[in-house]
C-alpha positions as CSV (number, residue, x, y, z in Angstrom):
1,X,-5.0,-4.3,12.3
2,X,-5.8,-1.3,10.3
3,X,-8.5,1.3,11.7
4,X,-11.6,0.8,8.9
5,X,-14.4,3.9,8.0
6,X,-17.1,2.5,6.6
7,X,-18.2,5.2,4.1
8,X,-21.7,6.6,4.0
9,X,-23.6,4.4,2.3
10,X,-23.0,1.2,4.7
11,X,-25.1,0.8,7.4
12,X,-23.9,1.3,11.3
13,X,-24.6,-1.9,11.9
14,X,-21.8,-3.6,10.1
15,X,-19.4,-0.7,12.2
16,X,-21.0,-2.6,15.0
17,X,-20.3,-5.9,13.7
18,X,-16.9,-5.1,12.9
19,X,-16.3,-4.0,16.8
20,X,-17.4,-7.2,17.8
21,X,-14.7,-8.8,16.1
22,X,-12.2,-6.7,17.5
23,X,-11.9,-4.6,14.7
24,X,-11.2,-0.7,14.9
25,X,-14.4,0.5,12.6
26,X,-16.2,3.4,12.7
27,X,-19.2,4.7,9.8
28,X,-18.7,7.3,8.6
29,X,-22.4,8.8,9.7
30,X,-21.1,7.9,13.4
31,X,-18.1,9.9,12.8
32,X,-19.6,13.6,11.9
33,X,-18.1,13.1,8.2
34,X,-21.2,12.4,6.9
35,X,-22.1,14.2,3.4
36,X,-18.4,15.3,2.8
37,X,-17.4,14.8,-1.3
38,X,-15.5,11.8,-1.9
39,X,-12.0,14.0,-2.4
40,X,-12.5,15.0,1.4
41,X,-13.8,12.2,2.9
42,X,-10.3,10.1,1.2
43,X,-8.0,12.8,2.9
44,X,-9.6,12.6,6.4
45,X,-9.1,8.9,6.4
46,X,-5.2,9.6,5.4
47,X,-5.4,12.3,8.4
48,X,-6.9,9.6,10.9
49,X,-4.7,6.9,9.5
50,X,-8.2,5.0,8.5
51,X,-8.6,2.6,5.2
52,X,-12.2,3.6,3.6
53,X,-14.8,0.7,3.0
54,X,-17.1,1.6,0.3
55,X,-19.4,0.1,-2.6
56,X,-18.2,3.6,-4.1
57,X,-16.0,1.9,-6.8
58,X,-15.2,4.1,-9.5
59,X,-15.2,7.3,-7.5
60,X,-12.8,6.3,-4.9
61,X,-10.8,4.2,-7.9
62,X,-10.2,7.6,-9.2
63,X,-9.3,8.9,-5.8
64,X,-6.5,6.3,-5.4
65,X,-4.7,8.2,-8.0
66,X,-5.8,11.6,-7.6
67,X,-4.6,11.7,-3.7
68,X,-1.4,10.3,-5.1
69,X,-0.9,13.3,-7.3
70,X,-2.3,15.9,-5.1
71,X,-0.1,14.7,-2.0
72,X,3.1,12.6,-3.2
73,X,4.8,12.8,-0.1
74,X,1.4,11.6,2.0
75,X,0.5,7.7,2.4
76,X,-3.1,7.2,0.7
77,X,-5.2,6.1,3.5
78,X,-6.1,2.8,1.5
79,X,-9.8,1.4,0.3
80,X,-11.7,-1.9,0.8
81,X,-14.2,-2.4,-2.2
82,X,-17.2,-4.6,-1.6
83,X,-19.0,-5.9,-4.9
84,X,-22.8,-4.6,-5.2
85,X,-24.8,-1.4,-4.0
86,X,-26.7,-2.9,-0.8
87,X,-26.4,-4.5,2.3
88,X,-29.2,-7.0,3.5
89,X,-29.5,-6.9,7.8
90,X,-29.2,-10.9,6.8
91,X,-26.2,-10.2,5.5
92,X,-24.0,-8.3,7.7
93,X,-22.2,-10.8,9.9
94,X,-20.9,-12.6,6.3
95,X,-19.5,-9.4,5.2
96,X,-18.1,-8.6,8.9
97,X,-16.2,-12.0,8.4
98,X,-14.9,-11.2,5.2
99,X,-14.0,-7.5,5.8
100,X,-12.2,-9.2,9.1
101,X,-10.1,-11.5,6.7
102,X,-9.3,-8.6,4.6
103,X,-7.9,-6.7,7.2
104,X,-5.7,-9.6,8.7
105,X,-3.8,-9.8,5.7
106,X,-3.0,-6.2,5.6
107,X,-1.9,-6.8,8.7
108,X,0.5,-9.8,8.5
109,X,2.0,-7.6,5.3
110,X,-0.5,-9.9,2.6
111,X,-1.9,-7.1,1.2
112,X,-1.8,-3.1,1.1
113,X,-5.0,-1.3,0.7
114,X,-3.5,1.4,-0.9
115,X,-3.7,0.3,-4.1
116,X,-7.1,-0.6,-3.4
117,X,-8.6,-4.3,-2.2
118,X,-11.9,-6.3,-3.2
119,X,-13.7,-8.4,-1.2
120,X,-15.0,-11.0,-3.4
121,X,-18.5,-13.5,-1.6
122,X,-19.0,-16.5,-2.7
C-alpha cells in the first residue's frame, strides 16, 4: 500500500482514521512539515516515498509537472485529490473508506498516483 501525507489542510483525524484501516498515513501538521510551500512539501513526500492527499488542486496539479522538470531522473511522489475545501467530523470515516480504495488500486498496479488521482463521493 502506498505511505499517504495528508497535506495541511486535512484534519488529523482522518490520519487517524486512515491508521485504523491499516493504512500508512501521517498529516502533515503531525509530521513537523507544517507551513512548508507547496514546491517543498511535493519533494519531501518524493524524499519519504509518501503520495500527498490534498484539496490543493491546482497548486499541486502544477506541481506534478514542475517536479517532473526540476528532477527528471526522480519518481514524483504521487497526489490523491479530494473534490471540495472541507472536511465535516461526520464525514471522515466515508472519505477514510474512499481514500482506502484509492490506495488498493495503486497497490494491485490499478492506478499510479503520479500522474495524479481523484476521489470522486457519491
Amino acid at each position: 500500500m502506498p505511505k499517504l501525507l495528508l497535506d495541511e489542510h486535512l484534519p488529523p483525524a482522518l490520519a487517524e482514521a486512515l491508521r485504523k484501516r491499516s493504512l500508512d498515513a501521517i498529516a502533515v501538521t503531525e509530521s513537523g512539515l507544517a507551513g512548508l510551500p507547496d514546491e517543498q512539501l511535493f519533494a519531501r513526500a518524493a524524499e519519504l516515498d509518501r503520495v500527498i492527499v490534498t484539496f490543493n488542486n491546482p497548486d499541486f496539479v502544477a506541481e506534478i509537472g514542475n517536479f517532473a522538470a526540476a528532477h527528471p531522473n526522480q519518481q514524483a511522489p504521487g497526489v490523491i485529490f479530494i473534490p471540495g475545501k472541507k472536511i465535516r467530523a461526520s464525514e471522515i470515516s466515508r472519505l477514510a473508506a474512499a481514500i482506502e480504495d484509492v490506495a488498493g488500486r495503486v497497490d494491485r498496479g490499478e492506478a499510479d498516483p503520479r500522474y495524479g488521482l481523484w476521489i470522486i463521493l457519491g
